[in-house]
C-alpha positions in Angstrom: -3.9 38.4 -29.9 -2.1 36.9 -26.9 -1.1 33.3 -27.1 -4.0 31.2 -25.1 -6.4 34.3 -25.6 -10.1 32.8 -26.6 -10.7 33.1 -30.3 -14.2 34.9 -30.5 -14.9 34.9 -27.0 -15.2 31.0 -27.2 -12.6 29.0 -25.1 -10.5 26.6 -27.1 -11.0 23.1 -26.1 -9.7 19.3 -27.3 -12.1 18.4 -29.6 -11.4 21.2 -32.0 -8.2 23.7 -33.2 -4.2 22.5 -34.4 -3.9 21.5 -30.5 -6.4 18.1 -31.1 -5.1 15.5 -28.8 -3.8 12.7 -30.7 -5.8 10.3 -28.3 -9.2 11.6 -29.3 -11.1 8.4 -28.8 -9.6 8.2 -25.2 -11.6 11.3 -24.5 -14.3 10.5 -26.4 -14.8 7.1 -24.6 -14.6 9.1 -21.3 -16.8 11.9 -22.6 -19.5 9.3 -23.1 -18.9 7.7 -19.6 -19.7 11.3 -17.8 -22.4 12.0 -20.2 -24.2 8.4 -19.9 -24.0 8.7 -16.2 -23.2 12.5 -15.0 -26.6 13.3 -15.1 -28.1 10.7 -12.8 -26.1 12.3 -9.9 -26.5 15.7 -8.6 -23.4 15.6 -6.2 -20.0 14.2 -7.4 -17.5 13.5 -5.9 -13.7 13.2 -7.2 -11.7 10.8 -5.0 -8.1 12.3 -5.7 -4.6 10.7 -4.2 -2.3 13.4 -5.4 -1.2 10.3 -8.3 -1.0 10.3 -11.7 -4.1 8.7 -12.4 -6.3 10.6 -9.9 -4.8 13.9 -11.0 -5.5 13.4 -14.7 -8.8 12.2 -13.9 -9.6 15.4 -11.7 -8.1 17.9 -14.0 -9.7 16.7 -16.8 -13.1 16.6 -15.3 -12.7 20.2 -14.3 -11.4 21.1 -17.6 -14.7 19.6 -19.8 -16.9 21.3 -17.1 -15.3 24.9 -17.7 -15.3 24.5 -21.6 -19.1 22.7 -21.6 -18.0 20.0 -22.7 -19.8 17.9 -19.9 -22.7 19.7 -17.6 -21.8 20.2 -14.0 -23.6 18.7 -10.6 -25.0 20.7 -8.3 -22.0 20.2 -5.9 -18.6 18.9 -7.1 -16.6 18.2 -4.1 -12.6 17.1 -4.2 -11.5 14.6 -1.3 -8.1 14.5 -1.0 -6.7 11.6 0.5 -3.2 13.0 2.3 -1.6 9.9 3.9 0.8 11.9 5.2 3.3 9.5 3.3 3.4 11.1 -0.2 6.5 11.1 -2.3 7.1 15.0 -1.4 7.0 16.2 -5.4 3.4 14.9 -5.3 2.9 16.2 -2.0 4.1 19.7 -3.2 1.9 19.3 -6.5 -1.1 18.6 -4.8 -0.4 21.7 -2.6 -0.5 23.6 -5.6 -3.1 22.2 -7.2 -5.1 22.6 -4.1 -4.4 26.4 -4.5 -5.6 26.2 -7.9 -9.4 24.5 -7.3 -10.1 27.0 -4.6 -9.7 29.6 -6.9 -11.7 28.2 -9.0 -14.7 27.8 -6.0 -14.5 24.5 -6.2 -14.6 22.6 -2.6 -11.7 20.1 -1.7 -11.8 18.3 1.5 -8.0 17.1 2.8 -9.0 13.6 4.4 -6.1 12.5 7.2 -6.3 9.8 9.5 -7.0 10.8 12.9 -3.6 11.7 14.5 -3.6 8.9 16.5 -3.5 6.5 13.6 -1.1 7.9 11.5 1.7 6.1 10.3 4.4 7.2 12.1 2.3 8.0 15.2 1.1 4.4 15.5 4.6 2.7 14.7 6.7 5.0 17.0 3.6 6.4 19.3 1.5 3.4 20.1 4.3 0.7 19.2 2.8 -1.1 16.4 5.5 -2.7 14.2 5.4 -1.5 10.5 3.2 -3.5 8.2 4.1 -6.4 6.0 2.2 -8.1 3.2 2.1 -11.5 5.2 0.3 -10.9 8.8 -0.1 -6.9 9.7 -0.6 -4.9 6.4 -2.8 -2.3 8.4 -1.5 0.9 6.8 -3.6 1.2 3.5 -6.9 0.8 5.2 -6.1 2.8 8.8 -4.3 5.6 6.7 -6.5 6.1 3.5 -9.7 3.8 2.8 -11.2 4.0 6.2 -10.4 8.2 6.6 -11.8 8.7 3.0 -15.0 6.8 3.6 -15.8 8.8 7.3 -15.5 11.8 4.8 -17.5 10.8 2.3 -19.9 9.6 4.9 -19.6 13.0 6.2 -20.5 14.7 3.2 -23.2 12.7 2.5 -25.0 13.7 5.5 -24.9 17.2 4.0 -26.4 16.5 0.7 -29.9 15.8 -0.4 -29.9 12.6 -3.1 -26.4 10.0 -3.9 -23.0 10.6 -4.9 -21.2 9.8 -8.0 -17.5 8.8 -6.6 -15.3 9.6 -10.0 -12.1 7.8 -9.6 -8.7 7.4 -11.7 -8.9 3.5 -11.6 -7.4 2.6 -15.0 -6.9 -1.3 -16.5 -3.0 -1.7 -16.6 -2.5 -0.2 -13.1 -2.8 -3.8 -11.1 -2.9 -7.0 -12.3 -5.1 -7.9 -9.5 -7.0 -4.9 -10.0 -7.4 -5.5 -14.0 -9.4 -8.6 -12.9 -12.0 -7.6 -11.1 -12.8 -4.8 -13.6 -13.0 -7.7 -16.2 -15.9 -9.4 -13.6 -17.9 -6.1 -13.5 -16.8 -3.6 -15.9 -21.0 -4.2 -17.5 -22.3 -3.6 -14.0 -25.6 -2.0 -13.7 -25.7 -1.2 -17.2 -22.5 0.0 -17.9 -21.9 -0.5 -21.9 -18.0 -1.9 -22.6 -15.9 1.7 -23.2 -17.8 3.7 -21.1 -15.7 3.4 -17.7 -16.1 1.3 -14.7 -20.0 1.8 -13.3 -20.9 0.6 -10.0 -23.6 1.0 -8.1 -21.7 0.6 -5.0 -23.7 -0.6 -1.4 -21.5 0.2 1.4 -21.6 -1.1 4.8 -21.5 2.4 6.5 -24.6 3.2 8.1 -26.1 6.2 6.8 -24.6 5.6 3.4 -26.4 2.3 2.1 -27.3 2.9 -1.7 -26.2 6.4 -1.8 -23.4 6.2 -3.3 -21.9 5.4 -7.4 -18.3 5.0 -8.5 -17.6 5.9 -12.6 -13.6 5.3 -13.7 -13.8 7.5 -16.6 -9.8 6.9 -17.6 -10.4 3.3 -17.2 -9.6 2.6 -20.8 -6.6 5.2 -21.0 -3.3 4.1 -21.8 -0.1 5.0 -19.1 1.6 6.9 -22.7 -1.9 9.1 -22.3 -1.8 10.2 -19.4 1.8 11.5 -19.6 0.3 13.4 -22.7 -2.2 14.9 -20.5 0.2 15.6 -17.2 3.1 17.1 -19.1 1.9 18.8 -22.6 -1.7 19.7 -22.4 -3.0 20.3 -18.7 -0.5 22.6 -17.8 -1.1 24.5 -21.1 -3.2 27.9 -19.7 -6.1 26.8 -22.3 -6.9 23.7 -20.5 -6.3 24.7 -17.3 -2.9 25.8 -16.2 -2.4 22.9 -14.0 0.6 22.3 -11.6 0.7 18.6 -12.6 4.4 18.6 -15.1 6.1 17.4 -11.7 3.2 14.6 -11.4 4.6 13.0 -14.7 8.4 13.7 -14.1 8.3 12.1 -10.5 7.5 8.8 -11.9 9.8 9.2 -15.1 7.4 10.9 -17.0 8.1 9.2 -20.8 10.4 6.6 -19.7 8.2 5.3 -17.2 6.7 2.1 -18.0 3.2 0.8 -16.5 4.8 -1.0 -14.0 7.7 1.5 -12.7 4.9 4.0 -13.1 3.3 3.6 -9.6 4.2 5.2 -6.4 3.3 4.3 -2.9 4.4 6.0 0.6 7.8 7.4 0.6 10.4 4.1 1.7 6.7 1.7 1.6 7.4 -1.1 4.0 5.3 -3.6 1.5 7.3 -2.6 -1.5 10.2 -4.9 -2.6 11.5 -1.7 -4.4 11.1 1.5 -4.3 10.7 2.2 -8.2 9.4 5.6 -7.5 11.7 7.6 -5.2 14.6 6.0 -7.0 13.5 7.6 -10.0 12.5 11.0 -8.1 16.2 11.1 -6.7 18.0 10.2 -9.9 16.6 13.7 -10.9 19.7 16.3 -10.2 16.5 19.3 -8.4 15.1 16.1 -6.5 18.4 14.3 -5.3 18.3 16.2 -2.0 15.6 13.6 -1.0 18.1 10.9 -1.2 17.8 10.0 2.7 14.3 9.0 2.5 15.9 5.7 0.8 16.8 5.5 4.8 13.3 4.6 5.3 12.8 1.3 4.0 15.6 0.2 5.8 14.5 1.7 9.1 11.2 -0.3 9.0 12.7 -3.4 8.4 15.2 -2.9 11.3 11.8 -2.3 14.4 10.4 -5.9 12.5 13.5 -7.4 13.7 12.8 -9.8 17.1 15.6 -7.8 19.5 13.5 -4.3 19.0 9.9 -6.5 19.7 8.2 -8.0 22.5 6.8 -11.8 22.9 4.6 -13.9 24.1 5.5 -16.3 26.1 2.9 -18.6 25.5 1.5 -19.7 29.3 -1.7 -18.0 28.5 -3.7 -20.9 28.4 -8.1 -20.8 27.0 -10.3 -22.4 29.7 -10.1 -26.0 27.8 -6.2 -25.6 28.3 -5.4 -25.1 25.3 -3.0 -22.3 24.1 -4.4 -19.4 22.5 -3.5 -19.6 18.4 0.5 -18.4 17.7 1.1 -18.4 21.5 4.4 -17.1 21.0 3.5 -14.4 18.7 6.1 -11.6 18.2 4.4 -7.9 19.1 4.9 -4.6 19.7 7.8 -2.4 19.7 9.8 -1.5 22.9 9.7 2.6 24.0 14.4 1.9 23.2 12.9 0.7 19.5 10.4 3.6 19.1 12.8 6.5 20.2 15.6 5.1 18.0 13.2 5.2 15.0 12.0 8.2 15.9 15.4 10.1 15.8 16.4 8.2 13.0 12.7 9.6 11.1 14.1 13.0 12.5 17.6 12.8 10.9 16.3 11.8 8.2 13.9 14.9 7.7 16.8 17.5 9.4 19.3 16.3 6.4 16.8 17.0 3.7 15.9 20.1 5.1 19.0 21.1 5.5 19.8 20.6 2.1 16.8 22.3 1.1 17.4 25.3 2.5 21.4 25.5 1.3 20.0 25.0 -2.3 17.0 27.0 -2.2 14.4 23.5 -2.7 11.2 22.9 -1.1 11.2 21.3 2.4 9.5 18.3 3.9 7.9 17.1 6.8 7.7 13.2 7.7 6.7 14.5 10.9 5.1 17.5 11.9 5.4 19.5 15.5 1.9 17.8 16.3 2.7 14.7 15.2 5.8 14.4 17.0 4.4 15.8 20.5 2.3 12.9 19.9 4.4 10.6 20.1 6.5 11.7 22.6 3.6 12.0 24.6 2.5 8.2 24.0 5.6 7.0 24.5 6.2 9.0 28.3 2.7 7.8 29.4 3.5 4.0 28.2 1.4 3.5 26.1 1.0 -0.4 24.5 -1.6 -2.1 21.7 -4.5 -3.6 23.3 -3.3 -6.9 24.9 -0.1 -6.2 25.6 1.0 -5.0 29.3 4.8 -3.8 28.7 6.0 -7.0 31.0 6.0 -9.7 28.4 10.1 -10.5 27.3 11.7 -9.6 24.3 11.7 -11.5 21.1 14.6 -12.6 21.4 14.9 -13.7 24.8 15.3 -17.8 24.1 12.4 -19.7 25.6 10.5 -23.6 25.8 8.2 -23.5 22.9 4.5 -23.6 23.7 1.9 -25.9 21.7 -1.5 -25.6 21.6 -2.3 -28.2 23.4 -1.0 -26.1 25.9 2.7 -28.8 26.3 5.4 -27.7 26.6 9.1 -28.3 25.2 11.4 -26.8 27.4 14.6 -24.9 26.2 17.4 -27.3 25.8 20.8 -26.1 27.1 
């Protein structure tokens, strides 16, 4: 008999065989999360980010549905959230793994922000400066939250009955996060072990009370999931997954739970990039290397010289000046074409390279995305409230108060 091959027609599983995870309660506790609240939802839904987390959580699902281990919904539907930002060995992993649930019939929905609002579109198209974690952190909602919810929204208004959102949330992956699953981990009934339940009420219209979320991995350690990414999912008896690069893009073993996240490639709100510089420590990965040119790049457009200002003599109808008068704003159409050829050297060197050694390419920017911006840029195109004739930030100026004085510029 061929190695994998069922024994007896029956398909070998975890819970049984010389192949028993080592981490059995860690599936049991998860088991007993999709079996306590599985069946109160006919339609589920797996919110997946190409991470480790969300991919162990998706192939694992899929796995105890094809061995009976949990019984399916009526409609299992995968929403991929592509940010258009992905380290590329997650990127190219997802692709595969992508491949891999339509062949199995199962649906998965690619959610991108409109092209408008993509990152690089509405940096170098529209002339919003890159986001920080002080004033402008726009990306994370305008690039994944929002995009994923008009999808799920979407998909809702197909379906008869809620939603059970399945997500990869896990305790350990955020501080911040850990505490608010300590406030509701036993909401709506959930027992302590059984994952994350929420009943959750969102503000979309049309969605109201239709929807549940269920972290079934919430309880998994990082050291598991590595277990699951590199030894056992890609193993043809649970699956055959494409999800060995998953683990080794973040360090796989070495990785500790806090080097072991990853965020968009050179992540402007990231003091380091843990991720990439582990990615292109890796001798088949180091042809990525320029995309450490990234992080650099972003900080450069935030500087005042690439900017424009206000110069404050916009006054309310009291007098006064409007809040920050003086703000700093959007990025000149010299700033925007600088960082758009820089993006483009950047993605022409790693191609480049690619192709001499036979790798996978990349694509910060596709031929869309970049028409796009070329095109917003030749019909000047600024952010609402901004008319292209304010100064530049660092054009010296009398500073503005509220009370609508002035100091003048001393010389």
């Amino acid at each position: 008999m061929a190695e994998g091959e069922p024994v007896n027609g029956k398909q070998p599983t975890l819970f049984e065989g010389t192949k028993r995870l080592v981490y059995d309660e860690a599936i049991d506790l998860t088991l007993q999360s999709l079996q306590a609240y599985g069946p109160d939802h006919d339609h589920w839904g797996i919110a997946w980010s190409g991470g480790k987390d969300s991919s162990a959580t998706l192939t694992l699902i899929v796995h105890l549905i094809d061995v009976g281990r949990i019984a399916p919904p009526k409609t299992l539907t995968v929403f991929y959230a592509d940010t258009r930002q992905e380290l590329p060995p997650l990127a190219i992993a997802a692709a595969r793994i992508m491949e891999q649930l339509s062949e199995r019939g199962i649906r998965c929905e690619v959610v991108r922000a409109p092209l408008d609002k993509r990152f690089l579109v509405y940096i170098l198209g529209r002339g919003v400066p890159p986001p920080n974690n002080n004033t402008l952190r726009w990306c994370t909602r305008q690039i994944k939250i929002d995009p994923m919810s008009e999808a799920l929204e979407a998909r809702l208004d197909e379906l008869a009955g809620n939603i059970l959102m399945i997500t990869g949330v896990r305790q350990g992956e955020s501080a911040i996060r850990d505490q608010r699953i300590a406030m509701s981990c036993g909401k709506d009934g959930a027992e302590c072990g059984q994952g994350w339940y929420q009943q959750v009420l969102p503000n979309s219209k049309g969605v109201r009370g239709r929807i549940a979320t269920l972290a079934p991995l919430l309880h998994w350690r990082v050291c598991n999931i590595w277990d699951w990414l590199r030894i056992y999912a890609p193993m043809r008896e649970y699956g055959g997954w494409a999800t060995a690069a998953i683990a080794d893009a973040y360090g796989g073993d070495e990785a500790s739970e806090v080097n072991a996240r990853t965020g968009c490639a050179g992540c402007p709100l990231a003091s380091k990039d843990l991720a990439l510089d582990t990615i292109v420590a890796t001798p088949a990965w180091a042809y990525l290397a320029p995309l450490k040119g990234l992080k650099p790049l972003y900080r450069e457009l935030r500087l005042p010289k690439h900017r424009l200002k206000k110069t404050g003599l916009e006054f309310r109808k009291d007098g006064t000046a409007a809040a920050n008068p003086q703000r700093m704003g959007p990025l000149t159409f010299e700033a925007r074409l600088m960082g758009l050829d820089r993006v483009l050297s950047i993605q022409s060197q790693i191609n480049d390279a690619a192709r001499a050694i036979g790798r996978p390419e990349i694509d910060l920017l596709n031929a869309e995305e970049e028409a796009r911006i070329r095109e917003l840029i030749a019909a000047k195109t600024w952010p609402q409230g901004w008319e292209g004739d304010e100064p530049t930030a660092d054009t010296p100026m009398g500073l503005v108060f509220r009370d609508g004085s002035v100091q003048p510029l001393l010389v």
